[in-house]
N, C-alpha and C positions, 0 to 999 in steps of 0.2 A: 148415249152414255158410253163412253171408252171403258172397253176391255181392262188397261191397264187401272185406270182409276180406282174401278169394283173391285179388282185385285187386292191393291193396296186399301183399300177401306171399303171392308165386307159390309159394315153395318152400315153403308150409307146406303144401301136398298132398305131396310130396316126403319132409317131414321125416316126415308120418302115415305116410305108405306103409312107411317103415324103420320105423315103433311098431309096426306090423301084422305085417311080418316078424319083427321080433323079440318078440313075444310068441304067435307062433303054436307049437301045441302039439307039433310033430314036427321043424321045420328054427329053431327059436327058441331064444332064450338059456335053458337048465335053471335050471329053476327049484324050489327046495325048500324045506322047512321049515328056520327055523335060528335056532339060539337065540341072544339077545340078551338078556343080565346071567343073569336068572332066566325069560324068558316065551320060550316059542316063537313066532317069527311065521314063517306059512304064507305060500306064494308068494315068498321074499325070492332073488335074485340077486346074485353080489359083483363089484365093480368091475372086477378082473382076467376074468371070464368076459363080459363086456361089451364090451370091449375087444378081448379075441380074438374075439368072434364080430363084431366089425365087421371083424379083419383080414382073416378067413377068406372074409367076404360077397363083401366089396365089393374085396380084394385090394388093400387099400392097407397101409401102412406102419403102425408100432405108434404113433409119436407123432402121424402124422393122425389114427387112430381114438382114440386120447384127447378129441385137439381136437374131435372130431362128436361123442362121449361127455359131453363139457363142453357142447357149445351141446343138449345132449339136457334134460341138467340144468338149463343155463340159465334156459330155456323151459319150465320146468315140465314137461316129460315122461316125468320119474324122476326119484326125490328118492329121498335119503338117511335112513337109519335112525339113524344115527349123530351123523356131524358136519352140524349144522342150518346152522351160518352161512355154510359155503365152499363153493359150489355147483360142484363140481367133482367130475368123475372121477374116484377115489384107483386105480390099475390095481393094486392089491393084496386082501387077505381085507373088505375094508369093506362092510357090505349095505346093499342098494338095493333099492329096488319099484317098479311101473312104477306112472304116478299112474292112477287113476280116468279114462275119457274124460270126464268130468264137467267136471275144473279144466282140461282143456285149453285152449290158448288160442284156440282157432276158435271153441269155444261163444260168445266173446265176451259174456260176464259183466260188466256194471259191477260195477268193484271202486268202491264203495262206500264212506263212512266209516261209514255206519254198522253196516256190519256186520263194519268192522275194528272200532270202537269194543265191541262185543261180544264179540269172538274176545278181545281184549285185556282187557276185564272176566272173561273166563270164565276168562283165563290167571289174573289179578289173584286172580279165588278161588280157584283151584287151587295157586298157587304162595302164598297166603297174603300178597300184595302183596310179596313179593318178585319183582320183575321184569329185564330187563337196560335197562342206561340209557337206550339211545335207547326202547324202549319206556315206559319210566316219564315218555319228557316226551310221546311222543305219546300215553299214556292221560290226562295231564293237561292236557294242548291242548284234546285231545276232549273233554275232562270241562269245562270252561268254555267250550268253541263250543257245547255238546250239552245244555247243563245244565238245561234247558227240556224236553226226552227222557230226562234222564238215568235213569230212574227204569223207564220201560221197557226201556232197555239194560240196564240190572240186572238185572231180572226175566228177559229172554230169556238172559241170560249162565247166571244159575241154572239153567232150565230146562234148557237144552241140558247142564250140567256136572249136573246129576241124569238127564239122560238118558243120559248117556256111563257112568255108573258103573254103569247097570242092565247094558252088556255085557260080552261078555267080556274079559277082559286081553288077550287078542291083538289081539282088533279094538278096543278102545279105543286100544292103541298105534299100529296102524296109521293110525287115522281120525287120532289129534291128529298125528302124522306128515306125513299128506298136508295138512291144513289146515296147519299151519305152515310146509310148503314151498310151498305155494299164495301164503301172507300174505308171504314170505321173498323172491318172485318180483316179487310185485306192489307190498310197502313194505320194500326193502329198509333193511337197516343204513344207517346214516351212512358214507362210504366208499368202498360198493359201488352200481355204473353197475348199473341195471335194464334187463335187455333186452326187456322189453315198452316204455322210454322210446326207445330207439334202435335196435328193430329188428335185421333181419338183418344190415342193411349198418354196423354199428356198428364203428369203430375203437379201444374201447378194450374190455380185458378187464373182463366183469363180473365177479370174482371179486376183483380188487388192492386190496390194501388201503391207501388211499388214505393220504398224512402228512398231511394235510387234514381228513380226517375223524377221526383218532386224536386231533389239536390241537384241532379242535373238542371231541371229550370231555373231552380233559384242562380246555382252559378252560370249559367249562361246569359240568367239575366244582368247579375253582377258584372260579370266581366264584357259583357257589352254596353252596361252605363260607363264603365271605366275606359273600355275604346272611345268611347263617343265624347266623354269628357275629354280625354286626351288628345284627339283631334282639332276639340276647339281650340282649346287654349293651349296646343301645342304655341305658335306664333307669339304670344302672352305670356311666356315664360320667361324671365332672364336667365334661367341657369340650362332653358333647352335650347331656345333663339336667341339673337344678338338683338340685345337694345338699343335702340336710339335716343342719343348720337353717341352713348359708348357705357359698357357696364361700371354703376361704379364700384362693386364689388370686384372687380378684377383690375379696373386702374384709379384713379386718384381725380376724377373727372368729375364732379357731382351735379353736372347739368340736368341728369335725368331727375334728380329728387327736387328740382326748383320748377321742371315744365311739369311734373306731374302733382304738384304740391294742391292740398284740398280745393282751395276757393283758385283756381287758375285763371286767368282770365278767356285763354283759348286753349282748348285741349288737345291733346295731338290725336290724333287719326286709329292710333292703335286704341285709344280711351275711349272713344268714343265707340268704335268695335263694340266694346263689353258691350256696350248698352244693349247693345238689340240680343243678345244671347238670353237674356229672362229678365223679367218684370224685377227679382232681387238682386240681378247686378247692375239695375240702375240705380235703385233705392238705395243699394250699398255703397252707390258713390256720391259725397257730398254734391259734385259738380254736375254730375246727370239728375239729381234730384231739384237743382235749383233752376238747370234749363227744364225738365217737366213741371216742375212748377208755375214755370212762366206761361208754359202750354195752357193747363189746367186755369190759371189765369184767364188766359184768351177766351177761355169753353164756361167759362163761371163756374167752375167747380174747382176751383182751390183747397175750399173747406174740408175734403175727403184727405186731401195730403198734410192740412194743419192735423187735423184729427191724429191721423199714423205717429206725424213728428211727435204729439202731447203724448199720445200713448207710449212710446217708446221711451219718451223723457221718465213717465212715469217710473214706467219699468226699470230703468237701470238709474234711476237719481237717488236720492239720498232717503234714509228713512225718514227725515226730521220733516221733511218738505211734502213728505208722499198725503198724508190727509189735504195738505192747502190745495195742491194739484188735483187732486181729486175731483174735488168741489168744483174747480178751477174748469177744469175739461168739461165737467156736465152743465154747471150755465152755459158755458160758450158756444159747445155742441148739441148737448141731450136735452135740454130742458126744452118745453113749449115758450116760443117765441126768442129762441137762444137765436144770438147776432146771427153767426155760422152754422146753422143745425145742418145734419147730416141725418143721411135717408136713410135709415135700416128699418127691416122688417119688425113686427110689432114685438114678436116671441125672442128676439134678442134683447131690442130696447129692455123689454120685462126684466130679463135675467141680469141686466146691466143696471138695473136702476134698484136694485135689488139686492145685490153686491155691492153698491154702492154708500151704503149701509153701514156695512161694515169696510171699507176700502182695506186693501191689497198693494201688492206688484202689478197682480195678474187680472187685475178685477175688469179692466179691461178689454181682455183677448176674444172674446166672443164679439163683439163690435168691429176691434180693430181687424179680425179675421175677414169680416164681413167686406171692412169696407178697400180691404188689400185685395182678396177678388174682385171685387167691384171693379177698382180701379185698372188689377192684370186682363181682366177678359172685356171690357170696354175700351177704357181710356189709352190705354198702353200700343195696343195696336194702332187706333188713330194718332198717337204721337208720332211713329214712327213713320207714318203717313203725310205728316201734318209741316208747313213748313218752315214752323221751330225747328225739328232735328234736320229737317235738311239746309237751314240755313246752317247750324252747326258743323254738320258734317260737311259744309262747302268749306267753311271759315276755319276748319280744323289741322293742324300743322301736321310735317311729317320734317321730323328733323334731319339734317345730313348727318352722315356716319362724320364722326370726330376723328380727325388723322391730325395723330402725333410727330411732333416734328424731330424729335430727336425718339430712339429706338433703346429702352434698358435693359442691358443682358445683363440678368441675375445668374451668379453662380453660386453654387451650394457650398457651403463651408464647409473644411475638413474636420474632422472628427480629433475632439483632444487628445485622443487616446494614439491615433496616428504621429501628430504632432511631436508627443513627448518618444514615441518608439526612432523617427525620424533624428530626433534629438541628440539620442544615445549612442543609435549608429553611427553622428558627425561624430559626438567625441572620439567615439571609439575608433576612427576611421587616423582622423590625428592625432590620436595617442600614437598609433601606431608608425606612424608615417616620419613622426620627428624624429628627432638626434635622441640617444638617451645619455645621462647622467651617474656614469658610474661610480664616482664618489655617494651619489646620493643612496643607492642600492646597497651599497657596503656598509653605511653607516646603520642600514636599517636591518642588514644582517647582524650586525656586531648587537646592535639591542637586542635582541630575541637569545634566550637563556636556553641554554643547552640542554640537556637531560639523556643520561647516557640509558639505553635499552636496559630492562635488567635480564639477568642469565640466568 
């Protein structure tokens, strides 16, 4: 243990000396085997026997020895089996282990990126890039500071995630365990104050979940659905990209509104795009609904997209009509031995048939919900697979840019106000410039009546 460390934090001799006590083998917190989901982990202790063994020690109160159980956890000196992200004593059945003297924080270990960069690649293959958010931007951070390494941090991320699966399920649990309480201590969440940042003498709980740091995710996640929308259909814009073959909002051309008209006969290249961007921007196009159709045809399952088309007609048609419709849709589709039935599960039909009863707008939507999953996480990917759309997508135009032959230079009109000032100046310009009339002047002096000053 470094001189300097002890220096700066007296009490970490103190806080060791309580690790020692309570992990000794005869006056120490009981320790046993206990199982967690399906794997047993040996050595594991529960928050409530922790707790009391600091009342009983040290004879203090049950809400102090939480609070020394918390700054225990804090600091890395027992971590949690369970709940990874709230570093805190639960004084209930929750299991705990005391950490390895390894990650303690005397050894004083540079923490490292790069060997957060790896722990977080090893997470990245293990969990199949499924991550939690603030991890997913600090593995992307590090993956463009790093990217020059990045290729050895890979390689060690493997090795160690193929060396982990050679043990046993106990001790694999345990080891990714203490490492994540380690990395949890050291880079903590968005949110949560680090007590290796602020020490013993720290005024705020590390544990609070900060509204700072929740609003940070929220808007990070905001404004990166909003990048990511804007990339796609940046190309799909007429007012960001140029249409083909020419906008008609800016010229007088209106070929685009006759190739992109509902029922088209071939669609052009940019429409057909949409489609593959989500399951609701093909449904929202007349013309990508009636080539999926033909799909769904080929596969005998049409009825799932009749069904969406009735429901939706429901929904936005007319009140006079909405009882016939009703009726209408449930022989067709719901009833036993309906022409077109559609497959939904028993506890919807229920709630559908049920509703039906009394019919709605919406009465509907727990079916039609049903069978719009259906459709997005089966049939939709095989569409695009399938070769309806790529006969489409072969057969699809891409129109030439429209070149005008003659070129209109618009200029802006003068302002009336100029016009008439312009005006004034000519007169006044040739008034001054002619011959003048001095009879005329005299005659207009002579009318004007005299009036002598008075005295």
């Amino acid at each position: 243990m470094s001189v300097v460390f002890m220096t700066c934090f007296p009490a970490v001799c103190k806080v060791e000396s309580v690790m020692l006590e309570m992990q000794d083998p005869k006056t120490g917190v009981k320790s046993q085997p206990q199982r967690l989901v399906s794997t047993t982990i040996p050595h594991a202790i529960t928050g409530e026997d922790i707790v009391a063994w600091l009342t009983n020690c040290y004879s203090i109160g049950a809400e102090e020895a939480w609070a020394l159980g918390t700054m225990l956890v804090a600091f890395g000196y027992i971590y949690p089996l369970q709940d990874h992200k709230r570093l805190v004593i639960k004084p209930d059945a929750s299991l705990y282990r005391f950490q390895t003297p390894y990650f303690w924080p005397a050894q004083q270990w540079p923490v490292e990126d790069t060997d957060y960069a790896i722990y977080l690649a090893k997470r990245n293959i293990r969990k199949r890039g499924v991550l939690a958010l603030y991890e997913q931007v600090q593995y992307n951070s590090l993956h463009k500071w790093m990217n020059h390494k990045w290729d050895f941090i890979v390689m060690q991320a493997k090795e160690q995630y193929r060396a982990g699966k050679e043990r046993k399920k106990p001790d694999r649990v345990v080891f990714d365990c203490q490492e994540r309480a380690y990395w949890v201590v050291h880079r903590p969440p968005p949110g949560t104050v680090s007590a290796m940042d602020y020490g013993l003498e720290r005024m705020v709980d590390p544990n609070t979940e900060e509204v700072t740091g929740y609003c940070f995710l929220c808007l990070f996640s905001l404004f990166s659905s909003l990048v990511k929308y804007s990339v796609t259909y940046n190309k799909h814009d007429p007012f960001l990209a140029p249409c083909l073959p020419s906008n008609p909002w800016v010229t007088d051309d209106v070929t685009y509104w006759f190739l992109n008209m509902a029922n088209v006969g071939i669609p052009t290249k940019m429409r057909v795009e949409r489609w593959t961007f989500s399951f609701g921007e093909l449904l929202s196009d007349p013309r990508g609904r009636d080539d999926f159709r033909l799909f769904l045809k080929k596969e005998f399952s049409g009825e799932n997209l009749a069904f969406w088309e009735a429901c939706e007609d429901l929904k936005w048609g007319t009140a006079a009509t909405m009882n016939d419709k009703a009726q209408q849709v449930y022989k067709t589709f719901l009833t036993r031995g309906a022409p077109r039935w559609i497959n939904i599960d028993g506890k919807t039909m229920e709630v559908t048939v049920k509703g039906l009863k009394h019919p709605h707008r919406y009465v509907l939507d727990a079916a039609q919900t049903h069978i719009f999953m259906l459709m997005k996480k089966d049939s939709f990917g095989r569409y695009l697979k399938s070769p309806v759309f790529k006969d489409t997508q072969k057969r699809a135009i891409c129109p030439d840019q429209h070149m005008f032959s003659k070129k209109i230079l618009r200029r802006p009109s003068i302002s009336p106000i100029i016009v008439r000032q312009l005006e004034q100046e000519e007169r006044a310009r040739m008034a001054t410039s002619g011959p003048v009339d001095i009879t005329q002047v005299m005659s207009k002096l002579s009318n004007k009546e005299y009036t002598p000053a008075e005295s």
